[in-house]
Every structure is written in C-alpha cells, then in structure tokens.
C-alpha positions in Angstrom: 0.0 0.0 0.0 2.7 2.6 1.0 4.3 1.5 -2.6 0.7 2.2 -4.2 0.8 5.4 -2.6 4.5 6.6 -3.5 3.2 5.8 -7.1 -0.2 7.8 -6.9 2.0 10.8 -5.2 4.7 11.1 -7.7 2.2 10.5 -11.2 -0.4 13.2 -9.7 0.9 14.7 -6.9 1.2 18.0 -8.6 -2.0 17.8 -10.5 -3.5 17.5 -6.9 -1.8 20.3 -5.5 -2.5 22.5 -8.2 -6.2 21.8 -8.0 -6.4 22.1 -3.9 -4.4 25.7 -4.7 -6.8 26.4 -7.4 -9.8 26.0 -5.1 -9.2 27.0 -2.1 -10.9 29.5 -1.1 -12.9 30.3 -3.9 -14.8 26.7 -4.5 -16.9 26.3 -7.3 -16.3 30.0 -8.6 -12.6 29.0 -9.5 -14.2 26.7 -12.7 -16.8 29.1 -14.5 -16.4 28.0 -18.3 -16.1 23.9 -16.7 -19.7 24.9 -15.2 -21.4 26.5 -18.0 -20.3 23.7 -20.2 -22.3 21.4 -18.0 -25.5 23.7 -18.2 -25.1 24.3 -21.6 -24.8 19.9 -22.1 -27.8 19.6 -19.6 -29.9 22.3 -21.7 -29.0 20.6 -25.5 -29.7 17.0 -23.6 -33.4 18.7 -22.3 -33.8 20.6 -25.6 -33.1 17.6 -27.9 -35.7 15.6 -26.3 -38.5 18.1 -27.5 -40.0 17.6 -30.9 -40.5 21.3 -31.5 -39.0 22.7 -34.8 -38.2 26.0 -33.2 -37.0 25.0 -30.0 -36.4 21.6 -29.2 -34.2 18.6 -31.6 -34.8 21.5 -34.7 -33.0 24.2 -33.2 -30.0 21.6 -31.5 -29.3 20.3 -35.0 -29.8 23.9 -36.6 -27.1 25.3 -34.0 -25.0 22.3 -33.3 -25.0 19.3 -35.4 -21.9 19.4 -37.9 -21.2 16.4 -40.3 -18.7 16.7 -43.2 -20.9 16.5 -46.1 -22.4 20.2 -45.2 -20.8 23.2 -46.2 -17.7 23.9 -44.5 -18.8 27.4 -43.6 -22.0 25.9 -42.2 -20.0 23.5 -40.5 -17.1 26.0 -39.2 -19.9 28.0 -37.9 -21.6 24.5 -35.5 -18.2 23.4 -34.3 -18.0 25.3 -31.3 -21.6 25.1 -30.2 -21.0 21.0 -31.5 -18.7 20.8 -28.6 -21.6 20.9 -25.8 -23.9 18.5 -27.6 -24.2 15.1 -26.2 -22.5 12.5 -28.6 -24.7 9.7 -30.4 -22.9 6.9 -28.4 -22.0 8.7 -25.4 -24.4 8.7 -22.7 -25.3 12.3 -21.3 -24.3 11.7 -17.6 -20.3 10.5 -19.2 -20.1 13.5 -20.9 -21.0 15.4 -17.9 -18.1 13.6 -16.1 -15.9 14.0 -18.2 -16.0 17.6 -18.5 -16.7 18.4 -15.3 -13.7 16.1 -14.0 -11.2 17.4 -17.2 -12.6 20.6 -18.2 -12.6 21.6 -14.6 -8.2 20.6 -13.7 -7.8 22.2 -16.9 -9.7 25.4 -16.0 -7.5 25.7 -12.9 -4.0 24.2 -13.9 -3.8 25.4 -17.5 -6.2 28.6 -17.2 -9.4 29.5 -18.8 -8.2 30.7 -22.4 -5.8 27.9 -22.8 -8.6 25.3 -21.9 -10.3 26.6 -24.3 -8.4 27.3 -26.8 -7.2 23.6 -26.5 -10.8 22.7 -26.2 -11.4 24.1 -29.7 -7.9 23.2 -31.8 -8.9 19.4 -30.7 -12.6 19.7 -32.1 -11.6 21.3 -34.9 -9.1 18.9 -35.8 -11.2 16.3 -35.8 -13.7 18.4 -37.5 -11.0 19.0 -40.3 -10.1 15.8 -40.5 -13.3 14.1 -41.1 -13.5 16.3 -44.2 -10.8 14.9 -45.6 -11.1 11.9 -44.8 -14.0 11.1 -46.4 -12.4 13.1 -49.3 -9.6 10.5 -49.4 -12.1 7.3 -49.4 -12.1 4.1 -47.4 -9.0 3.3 -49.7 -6.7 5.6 -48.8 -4.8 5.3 -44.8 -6.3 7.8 -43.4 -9.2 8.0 -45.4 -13.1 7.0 -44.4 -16.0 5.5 -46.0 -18.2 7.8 -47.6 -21.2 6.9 -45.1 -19.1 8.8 -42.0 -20.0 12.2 -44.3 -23.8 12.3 -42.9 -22.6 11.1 -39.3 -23.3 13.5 -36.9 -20.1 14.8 -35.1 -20.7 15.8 -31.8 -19.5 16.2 -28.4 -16.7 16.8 -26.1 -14.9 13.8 -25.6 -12.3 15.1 -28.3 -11.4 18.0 -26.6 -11.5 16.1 -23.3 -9.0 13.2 -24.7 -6.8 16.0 -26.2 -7.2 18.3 -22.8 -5.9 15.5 -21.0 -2.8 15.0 -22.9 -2.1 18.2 -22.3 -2.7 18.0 -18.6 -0.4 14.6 -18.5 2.4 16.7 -19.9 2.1 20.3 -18.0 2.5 18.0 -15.1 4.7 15.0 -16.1 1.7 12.6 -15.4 3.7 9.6 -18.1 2.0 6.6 -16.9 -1.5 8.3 -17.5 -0.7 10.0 -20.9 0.3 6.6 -21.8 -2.7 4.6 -20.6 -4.6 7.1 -22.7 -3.1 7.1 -25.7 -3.5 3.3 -25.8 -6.7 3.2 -25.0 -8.0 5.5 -27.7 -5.4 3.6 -29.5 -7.0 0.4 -29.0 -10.7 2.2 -29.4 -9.7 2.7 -32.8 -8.6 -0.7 -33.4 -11.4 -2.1 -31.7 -14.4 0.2 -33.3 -13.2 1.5 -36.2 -15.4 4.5 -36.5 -15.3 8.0 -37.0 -15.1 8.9 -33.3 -12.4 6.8 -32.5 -9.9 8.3 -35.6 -10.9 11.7 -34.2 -9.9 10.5 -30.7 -6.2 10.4 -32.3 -6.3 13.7 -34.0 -7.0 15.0 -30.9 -4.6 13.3 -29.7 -2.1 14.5 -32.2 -3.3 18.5 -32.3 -2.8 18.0 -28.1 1.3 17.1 -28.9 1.4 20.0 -31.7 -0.2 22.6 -29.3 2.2 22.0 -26.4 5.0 21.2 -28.2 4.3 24.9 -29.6 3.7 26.2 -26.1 6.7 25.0 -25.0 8.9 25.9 -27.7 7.4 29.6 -27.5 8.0 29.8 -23.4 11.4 28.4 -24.5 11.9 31.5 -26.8 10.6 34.1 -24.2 13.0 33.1 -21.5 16.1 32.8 -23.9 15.2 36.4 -25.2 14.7 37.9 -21.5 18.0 36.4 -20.3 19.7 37.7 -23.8 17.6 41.1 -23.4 19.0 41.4 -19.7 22.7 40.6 -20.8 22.1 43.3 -23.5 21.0 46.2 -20.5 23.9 45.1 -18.0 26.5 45.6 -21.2 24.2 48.9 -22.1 24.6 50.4 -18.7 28.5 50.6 -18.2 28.9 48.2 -15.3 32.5 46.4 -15.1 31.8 42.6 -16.2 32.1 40.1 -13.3 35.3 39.1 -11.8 36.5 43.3 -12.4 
C-alpha cells in the first residue's frame, strides 16, 4: 500500500496540488467555463428531447449538429456550439463527467483561455479531419468511407482526450498519458469508426499545441535572459570578476 501510494504521489501529486491551490478559497467559482459547459450539455440533452422545430431537436441540429458532407462554412460555424452537444454513443451523464472532471483541472491548472483554446484546436481537428477523410475514401490510410459524411459529429470527448494529454504533460503525469493514448489507440482498433480516428487527431493537435507552447515559453525566456545581458552591457557596469 505505501508503494501504491509513492506511485499515486509522484504520477499526480502535482495535479493535486495545483487543483487544492486552485480552489481554495474560492470553491466552485474557481471553474466558470467547466460549469457553464455542463449547463449548456444539460440544456442541449433537455432541448433535444423536444420535438418542437423552433425550439427543441430542430434548433439543437440547426445550431450544433456538424457532419462533413455540409458546407464547410456551415459546419465552421456549429463546431464550437458541436462541442456541448451530447455524442450519439455517449451517454449524457459520461459527458458530464468528463467535463466536469477534465474541463474543470484544466480550467484551474492550464487557465481559462488555454482550456479553451485547446478545447477548440482538438474539435476542430477532428472536425478538419473528417472532411478529408471522407475526401480520401475508405481506400486511402487515413481515409473514411463515404457513409461517415452524414454522421453527426458531436461532443466533447475530443477536446476532453486531447485536454488530458495536455494535462499529463504540464505536469509530467507519463504513466496516465500513456494509458490514454492506448486506449484511444486500441478504441480505434477495436471500433473503427469516426469517433475513435478523431480521438487520435486530438490526440495528435494535443502534442502539436504543447509542443508549440513550449517551444514559444522556450523563446521568451532565452530572449529575456539575452535582453537582460544586453542592458547590464548597455549600462557601463565592469563585467564580473573586475
């Protein structure tokens, strides 16, 4: 057991810590955008259940329903409203989890723009992607049968799955980025449909945007420690060791 608990410690130790720091003190207003994601699933689940053209399943598909055989300014214009909709094969109460559970470390650990921003670059990969695959065909490697271009593409577990490999790397969670990666991995694999290959673009948008993220934080401090060499040489003082 104290072996178990060395392990837990060291793989989310700091996750934990930065999610106790993040809350204390301010509760449940520290998470505003993980919140109004939940209403905002809980009032598409409630409004999709109503036959009314005007308000009910009419307006949820008119606002939110995005498959890649519309127009992709039509479709552009659903993605981010797309995000909130319950998925076909995705029970209501699992997508409330997992935002609530994801969405809301994010919202603390990573802050509000970033989760979002993440949030959206993941569901409009997978967006983007379905496009072309079907574009490609069921022949190509990446490509997908041309039924997947009237499936309807919604929900948020892409931007949870790709939110949570970002997570896994801000705080050097290995074992966990792992197990997820093979288990969308083996999704995949095991049900080869369109939400699974999505899964993996977010996946692969979640590498790209930290890898950027780092690379740009890696910039910033090498240009402040060059810029504050610079004003010590600027302001006449004797170099060390004078």
């Amino acid at each position: 057991m104290r072996t178990a608990a060395i392990l837990v410690r060291r793989e989310w130790g700091l996750m934990w810590a930065a999610v106790r720091a993040g809350l204390a003190g301010r509760g449940w207003r520290a998470i505003p955008l993980t919140l109004t994601a939940l209403c905002l699933i809980a009032l598409f689940q409630v409004a999709q259940q109503q036959r009314n053209r005007y308000w009910g399943y009419g307006l949820v598909q008119d606002i939110g329903f995005v498959r890649a055989a519309d127009p992709w300014w039509l479709e552009l214009a659903r993605t981010p409203l797309s995000l909130f909709l319950p998925a076909a094969d995705l029970p209501v109460w699992g997508a409330l989890a997992q935002v609530l559970l994801v969405f809301g470390i994010a919202e603390i650990a990573l802050g509000r723009r970033r989760t979002l921003l993440i949030a959206y670059v993941c569901t409009l990969a997978g967006v983007l992607y379905a496009r072309i695959g079907v574009a490609i065909g069921p022949d190509g490697a990446l490509g997908l049968p041309a039924a997947d271009a009237q499936a309807v593409d919604t929900g948020p577990s892409g931007a949870v799955v790709g939110l949570a490999i970002c997570l896994c790397l801000r705080f050097r969670a290995w074992f966990t980025g792992t197990l997820v990666i093979v288990a969308m991995v083996v999704e995949a694999v095991v049900k080869p449909n369109l939400a699974g290959r999505e899964h993996l673009v977010a996946i692969v948008a979640a590498l790209a945007v930290s890898a950027f993220s780092g690379f740009s934080a890696l910039r910033r401090r090498r240009l402040s420690v060059g810029g504050g060499d610079g004003d010590a040489g600027r302001s006449g003082a004797p170099p060390a060791g004078t």
